[in-house]
N, C-alpha and C positions, 0 to 999 in steps of 0.2 A: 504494500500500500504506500502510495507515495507521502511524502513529507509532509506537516499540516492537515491532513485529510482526519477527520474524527468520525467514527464506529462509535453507534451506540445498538445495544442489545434493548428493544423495548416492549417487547411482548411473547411470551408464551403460552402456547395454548395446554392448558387442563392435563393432559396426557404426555406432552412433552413432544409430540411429533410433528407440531411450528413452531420453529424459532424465527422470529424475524430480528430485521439490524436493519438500521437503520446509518446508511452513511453519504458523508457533505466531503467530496474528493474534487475540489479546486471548485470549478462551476456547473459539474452535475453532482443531482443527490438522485443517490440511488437507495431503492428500498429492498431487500435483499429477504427472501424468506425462506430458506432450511426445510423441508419436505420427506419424512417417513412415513408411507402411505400402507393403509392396512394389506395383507394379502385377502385377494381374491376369494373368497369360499362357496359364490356364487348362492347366498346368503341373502336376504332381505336385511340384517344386521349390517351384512357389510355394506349393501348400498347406505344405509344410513348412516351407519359411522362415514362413509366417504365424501356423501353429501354435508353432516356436520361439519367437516373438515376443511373443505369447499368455500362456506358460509361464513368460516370463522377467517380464512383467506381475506374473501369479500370483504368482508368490514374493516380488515384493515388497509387494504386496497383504498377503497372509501376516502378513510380519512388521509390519504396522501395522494391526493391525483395530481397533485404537482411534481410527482419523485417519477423516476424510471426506476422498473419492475425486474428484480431475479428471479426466478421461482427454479430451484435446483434439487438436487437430492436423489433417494429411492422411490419412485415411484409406484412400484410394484406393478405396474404395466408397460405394453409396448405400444407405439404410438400406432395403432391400428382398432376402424371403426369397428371391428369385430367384438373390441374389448369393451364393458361398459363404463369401467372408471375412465377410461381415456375423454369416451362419449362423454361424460359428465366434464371433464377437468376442460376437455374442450369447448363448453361454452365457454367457461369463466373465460378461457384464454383470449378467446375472439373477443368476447363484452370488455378487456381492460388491453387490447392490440398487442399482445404478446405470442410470441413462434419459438419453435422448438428449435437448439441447435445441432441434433444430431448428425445429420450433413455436412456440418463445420468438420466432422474429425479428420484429422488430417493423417491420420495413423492407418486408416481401412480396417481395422481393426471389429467393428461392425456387434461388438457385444458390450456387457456390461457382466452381465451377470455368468459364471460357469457353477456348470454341478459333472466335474468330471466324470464321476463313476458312472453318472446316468447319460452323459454324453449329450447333456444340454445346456444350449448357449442361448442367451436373448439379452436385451435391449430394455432394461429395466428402470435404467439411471438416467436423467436427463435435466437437461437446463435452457429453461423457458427464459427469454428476456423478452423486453419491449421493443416492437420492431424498429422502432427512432434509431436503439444501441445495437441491433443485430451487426452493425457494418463495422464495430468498434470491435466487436470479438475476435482475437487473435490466437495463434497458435492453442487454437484447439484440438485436445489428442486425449485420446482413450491410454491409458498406463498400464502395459502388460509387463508386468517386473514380477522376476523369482523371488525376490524380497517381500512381497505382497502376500501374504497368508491368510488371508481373505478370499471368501467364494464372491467377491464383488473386485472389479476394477473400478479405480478410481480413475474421477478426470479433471484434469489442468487446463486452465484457458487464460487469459489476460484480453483486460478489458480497458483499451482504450481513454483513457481522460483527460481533460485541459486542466492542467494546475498551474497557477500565479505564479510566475519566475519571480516576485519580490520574494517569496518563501527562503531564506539563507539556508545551506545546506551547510549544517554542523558533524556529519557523518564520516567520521573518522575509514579511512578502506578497511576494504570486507577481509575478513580471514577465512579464507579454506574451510570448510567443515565437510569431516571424514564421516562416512556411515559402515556401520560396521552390515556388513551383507553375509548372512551363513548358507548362502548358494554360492560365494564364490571362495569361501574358505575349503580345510581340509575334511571332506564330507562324511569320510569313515573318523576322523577326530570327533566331528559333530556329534556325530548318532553313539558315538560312544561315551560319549562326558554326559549327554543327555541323558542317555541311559543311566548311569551311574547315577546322573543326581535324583532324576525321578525316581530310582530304587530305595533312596534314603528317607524317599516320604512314607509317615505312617497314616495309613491308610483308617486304620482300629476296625476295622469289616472282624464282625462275630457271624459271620457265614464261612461254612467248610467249603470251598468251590470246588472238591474234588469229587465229594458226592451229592452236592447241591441238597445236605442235610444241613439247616439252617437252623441254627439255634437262636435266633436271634427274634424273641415276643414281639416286638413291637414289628418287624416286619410281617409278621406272622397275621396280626389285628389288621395292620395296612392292606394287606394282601386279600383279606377274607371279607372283609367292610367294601372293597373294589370290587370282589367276585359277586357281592349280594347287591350292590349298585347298578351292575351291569345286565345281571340277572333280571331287575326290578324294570328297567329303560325296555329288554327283550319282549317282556311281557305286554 
């Protein structure tokens, strides 16, 4: 964030899955809002939670129609009319002239989200602006890194702004900062010091795993209160 420019954090929502910020970077102010969208269960709950979600957006839309709009994050959709949360996000998006930048990536990279084992890839993450700033968005790229231990990629972009050259730059030059990376270290050292330290953790498990004879009561109540619950739902 360039020099001068002030970030404030001013509203979140109940659940914690809007954050908005609110930031004044030279001579645009941008309104900036953080986005974990419920999954999908195809649910009459879920449209409602999505629609509250939506609403609570809206209003704070609302009160800043003079800011330019971020709207970024998890979406938990892909931009296709197939989907209904999309269908929904995309009115708000038209009603307040904001577009998706997934076309920006400049990586081709064409996913967000992986689940290796099952061998699926989508399009989950995304970052709505106001189409005024679409043109300001720069080196946009999808981040496929072995360092990334997450079933989600993350994505980097820079975003274009006019800041006052009176601003004096007191910023001393930047120093080097090293990451330390365990994909590119010694990989049998890895899995071996790893191992050793997770083996030193105690666990206190009063289950026998060799005969799956579990001595342990209170798993015992847990277990048998689930089986009559399930039991009760069957019926």
């Amino acid at each position: 964030m360039a020099q001068g420019s002030k970030c404030y954090c001013i509203n979140c929502d109940t659940e914690g899955r809007v954050v908005v910020t609110r930031i004044n970077c030279g001579n645009t102010k941008l309104l900036v809002c953080g986005l974990y969208l419920y999954c999908d269960d195809h649910s009459q709950v879920y449209v409602h939670n999505v629609i509250n979600i939506l609403g609570y957006i809206e209003s704070i839309l609302d009160k800043h129609l003079d800011y330019k709009c971020i709207i970024l994050g998890d979406f938990n959709f892909e931009c296709d009319s197939s989907n209904l949360s999309f269908c929904e996000f995309n009115k708000l998006a038209k009603d307040y002239g904001l577009v998706v930048c997934d076309d920006l990536d400049v990586t081709g990279c064409g996913y967000t989200y992986c689940h290796a084992s099952l061998h699926q890839h989508s399009l989950i993450d995304h970052i709505f602006v106001s189409q005024s700033i679409r043109p300001l968005v720069r080196d946009y790229e999808i981040i496929s890194d072995g360092a990334n231990l997450s079933d989600h990629l993350p994505i980097q972009f820079k975003l274009l702004c006019n800041v006052s050259r009176s601003v004096k730059s007191n910023l001393k030059s930047q120093h080097k900062v090293t990451n330390f990376r365990w994909d590119k270290s010694d990989l049998s050292k890895y899995y071996l010091h790893t191992g050793m330290m997770l083996q030193k953790i105690d666990h206190a498990l009063l289950c026998n795993g060799n005969n799956y004879n579990c001595v342990n009561t209170d798993h015992h109540n847990r277990c048998r209160n689930l089986l009559r619950r399930n039991c009760a739902l069957s019926k």
